[in-house]
N, C-alpha and C positions, 0 to 999 in steps of 0.2 A: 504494500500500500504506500501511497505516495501522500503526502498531507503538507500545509502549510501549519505555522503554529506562530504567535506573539509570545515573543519575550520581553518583557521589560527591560528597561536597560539597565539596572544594577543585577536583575539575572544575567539577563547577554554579556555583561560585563565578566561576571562569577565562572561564568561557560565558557569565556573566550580564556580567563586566566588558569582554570581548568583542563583546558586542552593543551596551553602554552606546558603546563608543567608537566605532562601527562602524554610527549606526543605520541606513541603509541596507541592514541587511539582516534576517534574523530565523533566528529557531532553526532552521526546514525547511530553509532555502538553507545556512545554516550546516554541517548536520551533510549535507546532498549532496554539496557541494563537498566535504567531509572524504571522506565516502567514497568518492564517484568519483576521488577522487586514489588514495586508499590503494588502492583494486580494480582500478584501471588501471598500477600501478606507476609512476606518476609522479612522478620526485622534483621536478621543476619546478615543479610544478602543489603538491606540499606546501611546497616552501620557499615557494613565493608566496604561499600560505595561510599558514606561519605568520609572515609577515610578514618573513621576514630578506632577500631580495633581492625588486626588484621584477620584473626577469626574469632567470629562469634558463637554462644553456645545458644543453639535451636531455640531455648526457651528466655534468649537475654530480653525478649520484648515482656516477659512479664512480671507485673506488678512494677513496673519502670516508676511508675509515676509516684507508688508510696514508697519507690526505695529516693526519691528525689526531693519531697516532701521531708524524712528523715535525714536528708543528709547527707546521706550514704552514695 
């Protein structure tokens, strides 16, 4: 499938600095990966995307939010 899409420009910006450091890959794999993470529920697969762990454990997305809450 072929699509158009609006970025904002401090996204565009984040995307452009993104791929600068990142060149190994390009804008199509870019926003796939994005969304097959996002469509598939996987918090693994987003954190490793956005770069904060390099592997996550299946169940890091739960109770995220009262370990955040605490502190922790």
């Amino acid at each position: 499938m072929r699509t158009t899409i609006y970025l904002p420009n401090d996204l565009a910006r984040m995307v452009e600095a993104y791929l600068k450091e990142h060149p190994q890959t390009n804008l199509s794999a870019l926003v796939q990966e994005a969304l097959e993470a996002r469509l598939r529920r996987n918090p693994a697969a987003l954190l490793e995307l956005a770069g904060v762990v390099e592997r996550a454990p299946v169940n890091a997305g739960e109770g995220a939010e009262d370990r955040h809450r605490q502190g922790r």
